[in-house]
N, C-alpha and C positions, 0 to 999 in steps of 0.2 A: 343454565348459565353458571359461570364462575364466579362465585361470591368474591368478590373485590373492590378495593378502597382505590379509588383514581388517588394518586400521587398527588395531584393538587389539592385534595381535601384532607391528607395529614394532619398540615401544622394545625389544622383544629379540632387534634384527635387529644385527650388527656396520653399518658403513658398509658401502655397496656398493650394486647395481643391483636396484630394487626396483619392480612393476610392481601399481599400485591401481587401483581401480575406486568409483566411489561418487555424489554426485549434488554441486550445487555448492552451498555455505553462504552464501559473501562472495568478492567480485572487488575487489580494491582495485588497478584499471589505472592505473599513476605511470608518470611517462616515462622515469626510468632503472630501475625492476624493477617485476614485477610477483607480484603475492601472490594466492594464491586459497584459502580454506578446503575441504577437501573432507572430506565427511562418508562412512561408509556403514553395515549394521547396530551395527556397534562401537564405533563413534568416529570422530572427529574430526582431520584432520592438515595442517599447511601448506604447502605447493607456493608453492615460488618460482621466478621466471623472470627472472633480469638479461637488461634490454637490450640488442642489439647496436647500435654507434652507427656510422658513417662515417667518414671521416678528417675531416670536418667539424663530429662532432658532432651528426650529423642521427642518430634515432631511425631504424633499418631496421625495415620492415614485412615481418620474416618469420617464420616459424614456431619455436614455439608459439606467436607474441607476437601475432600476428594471431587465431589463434582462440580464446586467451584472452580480449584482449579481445570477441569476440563474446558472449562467455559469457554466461546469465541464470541468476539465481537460481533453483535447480530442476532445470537442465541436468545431465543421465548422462551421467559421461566415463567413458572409461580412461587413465590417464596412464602414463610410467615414466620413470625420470630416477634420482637417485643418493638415498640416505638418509642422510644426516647427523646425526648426534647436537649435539645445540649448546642449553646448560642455556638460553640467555638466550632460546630461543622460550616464548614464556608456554604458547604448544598441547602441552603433553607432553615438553617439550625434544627436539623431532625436527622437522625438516623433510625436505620431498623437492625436491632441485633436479632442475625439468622437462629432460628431454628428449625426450619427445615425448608428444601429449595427441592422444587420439583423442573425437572428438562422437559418442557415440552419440544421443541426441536431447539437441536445445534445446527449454526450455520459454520459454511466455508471457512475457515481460519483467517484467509489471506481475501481482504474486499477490494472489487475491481475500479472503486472510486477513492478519492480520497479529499481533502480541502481544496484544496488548488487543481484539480482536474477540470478540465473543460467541459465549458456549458456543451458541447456535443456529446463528452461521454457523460458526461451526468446524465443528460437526456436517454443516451442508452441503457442506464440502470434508474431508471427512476422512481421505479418502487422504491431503491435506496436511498436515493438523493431525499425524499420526502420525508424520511425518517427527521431529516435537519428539525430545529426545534424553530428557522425560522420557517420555512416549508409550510409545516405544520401551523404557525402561525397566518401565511396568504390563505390557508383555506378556510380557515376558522372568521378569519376577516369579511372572505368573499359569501359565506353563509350568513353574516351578521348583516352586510351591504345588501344581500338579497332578501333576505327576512324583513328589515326594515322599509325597502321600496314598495314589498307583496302589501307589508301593513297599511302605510298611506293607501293604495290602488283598495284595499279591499274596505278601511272606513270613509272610503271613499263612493263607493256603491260602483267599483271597475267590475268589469269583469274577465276573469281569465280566462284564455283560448289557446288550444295548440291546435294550430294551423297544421297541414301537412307538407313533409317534406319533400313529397316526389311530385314535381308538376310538370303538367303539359306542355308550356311554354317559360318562356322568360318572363322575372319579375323584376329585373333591373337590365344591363347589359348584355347583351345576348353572346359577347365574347366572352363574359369572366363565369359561363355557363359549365359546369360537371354533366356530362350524357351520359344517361346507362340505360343499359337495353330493361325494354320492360314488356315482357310476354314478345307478342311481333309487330311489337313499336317499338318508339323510344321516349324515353323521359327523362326529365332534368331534376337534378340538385338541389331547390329551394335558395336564392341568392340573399333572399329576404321574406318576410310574410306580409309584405305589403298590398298586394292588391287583398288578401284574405282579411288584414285590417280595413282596406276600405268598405269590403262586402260586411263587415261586422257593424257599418253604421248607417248600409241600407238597408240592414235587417231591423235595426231601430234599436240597436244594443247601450246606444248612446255613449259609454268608456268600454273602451277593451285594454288588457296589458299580456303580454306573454313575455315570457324567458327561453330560450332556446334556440336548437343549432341552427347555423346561418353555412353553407360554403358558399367559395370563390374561389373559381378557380384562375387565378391572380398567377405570377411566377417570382412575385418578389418574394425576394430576401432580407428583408428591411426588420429593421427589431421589435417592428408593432406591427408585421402584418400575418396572417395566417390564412389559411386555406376552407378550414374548418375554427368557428368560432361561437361563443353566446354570445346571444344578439339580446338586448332588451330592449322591447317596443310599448309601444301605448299608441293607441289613436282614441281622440274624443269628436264628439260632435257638438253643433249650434257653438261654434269660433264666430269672432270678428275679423281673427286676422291669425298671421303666426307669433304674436305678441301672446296672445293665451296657449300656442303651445310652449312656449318658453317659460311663461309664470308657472305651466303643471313641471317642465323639467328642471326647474331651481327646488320647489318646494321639493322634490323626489329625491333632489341631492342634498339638500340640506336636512333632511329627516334620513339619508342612509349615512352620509357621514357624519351625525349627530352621534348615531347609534354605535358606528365603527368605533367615533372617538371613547365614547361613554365606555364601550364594554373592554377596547385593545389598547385604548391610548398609552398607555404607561406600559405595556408590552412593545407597541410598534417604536417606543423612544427609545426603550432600553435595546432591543435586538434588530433594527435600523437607522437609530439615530434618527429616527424621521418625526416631526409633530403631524400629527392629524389635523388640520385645519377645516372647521365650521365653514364655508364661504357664506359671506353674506347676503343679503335679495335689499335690489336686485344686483345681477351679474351686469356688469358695463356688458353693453351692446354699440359696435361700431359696421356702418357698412361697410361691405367688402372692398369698395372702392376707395373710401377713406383711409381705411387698414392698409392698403396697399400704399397709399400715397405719405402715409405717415412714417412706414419703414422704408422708402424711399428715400423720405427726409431725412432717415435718421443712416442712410448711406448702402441703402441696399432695393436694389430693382428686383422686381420678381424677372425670371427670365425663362417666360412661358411666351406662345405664341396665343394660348387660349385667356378667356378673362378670371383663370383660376388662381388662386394664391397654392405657394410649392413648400414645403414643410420647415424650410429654413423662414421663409416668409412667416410662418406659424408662428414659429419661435422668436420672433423676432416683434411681430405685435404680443406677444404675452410677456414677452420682458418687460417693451411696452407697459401694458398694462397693469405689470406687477410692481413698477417704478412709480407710475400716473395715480394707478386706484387702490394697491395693494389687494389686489385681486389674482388669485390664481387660476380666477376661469374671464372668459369672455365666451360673447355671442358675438360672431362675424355674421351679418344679415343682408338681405338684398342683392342676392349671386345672381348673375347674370344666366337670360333664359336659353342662352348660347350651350351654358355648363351644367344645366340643370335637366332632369328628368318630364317627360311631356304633362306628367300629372301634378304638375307643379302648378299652381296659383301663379298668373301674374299681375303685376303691379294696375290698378285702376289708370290708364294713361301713360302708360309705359309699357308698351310690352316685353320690353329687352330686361328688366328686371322681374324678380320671382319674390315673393312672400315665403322666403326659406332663411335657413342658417345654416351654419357649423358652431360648433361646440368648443370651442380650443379650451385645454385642461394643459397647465405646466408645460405650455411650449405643442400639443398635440393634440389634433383632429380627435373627440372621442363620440361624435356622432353628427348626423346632417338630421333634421326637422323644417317643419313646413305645413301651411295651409297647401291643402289638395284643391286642385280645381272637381266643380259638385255640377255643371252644367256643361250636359252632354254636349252639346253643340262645337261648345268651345274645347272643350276635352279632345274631340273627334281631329278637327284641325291641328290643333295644336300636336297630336300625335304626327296625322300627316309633317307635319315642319319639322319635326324627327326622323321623313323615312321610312314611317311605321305605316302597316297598312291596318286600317280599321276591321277588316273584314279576320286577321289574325289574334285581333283584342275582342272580336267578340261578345264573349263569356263575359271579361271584366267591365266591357263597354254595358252592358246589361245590368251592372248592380245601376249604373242612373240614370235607365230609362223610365226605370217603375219609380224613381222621385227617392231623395236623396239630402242630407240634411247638409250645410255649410262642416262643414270637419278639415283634421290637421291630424298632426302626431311624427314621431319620432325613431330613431333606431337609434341604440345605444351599444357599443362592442363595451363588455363587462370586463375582459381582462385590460386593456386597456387603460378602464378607469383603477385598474387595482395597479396596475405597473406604475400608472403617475401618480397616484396616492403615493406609494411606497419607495416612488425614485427607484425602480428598476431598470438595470437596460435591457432588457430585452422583455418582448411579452411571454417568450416560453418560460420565464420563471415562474411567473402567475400562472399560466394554464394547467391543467392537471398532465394532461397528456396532448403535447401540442403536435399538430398538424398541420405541414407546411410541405413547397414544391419534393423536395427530400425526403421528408421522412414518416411514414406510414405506421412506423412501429416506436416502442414497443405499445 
């Protein structure tokens, strides 16, 4: 490995001989010094190089000052030279006076992105666009947001599972389905790992949680939807209701953006403008039907023909709610069994209602949750009133025949929650490499 000082751990270096590595920001080549910003995962710091002159006066062309100037925007060096502390540099009050820079590669002189280029070609160069130091920032977020979640799940006594992603049949919608040939059959995409979370709590695993890819194959364009996504799940067993999965998914958010805040909060201000906000427990929880009726009130119909609320509708109860409770999330609760999945729980006395939710974060859907129905019988029918034939659920109809504990749990889209953390418009910011009707590459 290459012995090197990360940029961010400088300023608590005394002076002395200090050896960086990183890629180049800005070369400002003047005839008496020369200045170079170097960046690397951490930060940011500036490298100067005073010219050596002749008894003349004449500028010598020699080293660093000659490969300095070669430099292009983009170019991997190593350098090492001295560390100075000195308040008047605006980069961090530290420079490094060069004494010697090694090329690991030069890039292209002329970059095919720039500030103001579009979110489509950015997306085409994205390796470059990531270089940004806010960039760099969503991912370092999204590591702290998952580390945090793993933590709760794991002193928790969860367990983690990766499900697999090529299955036999549907596990949500059988149109928002990916097919690929597999030997001389065919196999689908994984929409979710939900029945593989139910079979995790008739094995008797009691909490499960996983991270990982979800597709759908969806053809919107919409700025939070994708084709391929991370999905964060949990399911637990012995619930009362979907009232304890909601108590595990607030403590989950309240302990990941505890962490975000704790470790990036004064990054995500300075380089977003955005505060991190702690939500507090509990999240207001509103039926669906009230929700409806309240952004009615406040001069707006939904204008669906199903009993589902429409994303302007979303936004429009979280105003709501960010006016009422100062709350930036709610739980919308009690979706109609019209709009809901067959393995939904319905209401004692009601069957037209489900023991489910949605999630709404800053105006947007960032997950649906719910008690499962655990008694086959009812299970069976209630598929049929879907459409579905039992005899094609099988397999999953089998995890509660052999006996099956009351359970719930959740799906979570992770970039989602990082776009409305961050006030992003679009989710292809947050994603690493996103995937949508379009675009397959790079």
């Amino acid at each position: 490995m290459t012995a090197r000082i990360l940029i961010k751990n400088l300023s608590a270096l005394d002076d002395g001989p200090v050896s960086v590595s990183g890629w180049v920001e800005t070369v400002r080549d003047q005839k008496k010094v020369q200045f170079v910003v170097l960046r690397d995962e951490s930060g940011a710091v500036q490298l100067v190089n005073p010219r050596n002159s002749d008894a003349d006066g004449v500028v010598i062309a020699d080293e660093p000052a000659t490969s300095i100037s070669s430099l292009s925007q983009g170019s991997f060096v190593t350098v090492t030279g001295q560390l100075k502390h000195d308040e008047r540099v605006k980069l961090g009050g530290i420079e490094i006076k060069l004494a010697g820079l090694e090329i690991v590669t030069l890039a292209i002189p002329e970059t095919p992105i720039a500030a103001d280029s579009s979110l489509d070609k950015r997306m085409d160069w994205r390796f470059l666009d990531l270089r940004n130091q806010k960039q760099n920032l969503i991912f370092r977020i999204q590591t702290t947001f998952e580390h945090a979640l793993r933590t709760y799940w794991i002193e928790n006594d969860f367990i983690e599972l990766h499900t697999p992603k090529l299955m036999a049949s549907a596990s949500e919608s059988s149109a928002e389905l990916f097919e690929v040939e597999y030997f001389d059959t065919k196999a689908y995409l994984a929409q979710s790992p939900q029945f593989f979370k139910q079979m995790a709590q008739s094995a008797g695993f009691g909490k499960m949680f996983e991270v990982g890819p979800a597709f759908r194959a969806d053809p919107s364009f919409t700025s939070r939807h994708a084709t391929e996504f991370t999905s964060i799940d949990s399911e637990i067993s012995w619930i009362d209701s979907h009232e304890d999965v909601m108590a595990l998914h607030e403590d989950l958010l309240v302990a990941a953006f505890t962490a975000v805040r704790a470790k990036h909060g004064d990054e995500v201000k300075a380089l977003f403008n955005v505060e991190v906000t702690v939500p507090t427990k509990p999240f207001p929880r509103i039926p669906l039907a009230e929700a409806k009726e309240i952004v009615k009130q406040h001069g707006y119909e939904v204008p669906r023909d199903d009993d589902d609320m429409d994303p302007e509708g979303e936004r429009r109860i979280a105003a709501y709610v960010k006016e009422t409770y100062g709350h930036e999330f709610v739980f919308l609760t009690d979706y109609a069994s019209s709009i809901r999945p067959f393995y939904h729980m319905r209401h004692e006395g009601d069957a037209s209602l489900t023991n489910s939710y949605d999630l709404i974060f800053n105006g947007t859907e960032i997950s649906t949750g719910a008690q499962r129905e655990h008694r086959i019988d009812v299970l069976v029918e209630q598929a049929k009133e879907k459409g579905l034939d039992p005899e094609e659920l099988g397999e999953y109809l089998d995890f509660f025949r052999y006996g099956v504990p009351t359970h719930g749990g959740f799906g979570m889209g992770l970039a989602r929650v990082l776009m409305l953390m961050l006030h992003q418009a679009s989710i292809r910011e947050v994603t690493y490499l996103f995937r949508g009707p379009t675009r397959l590459v790079p």
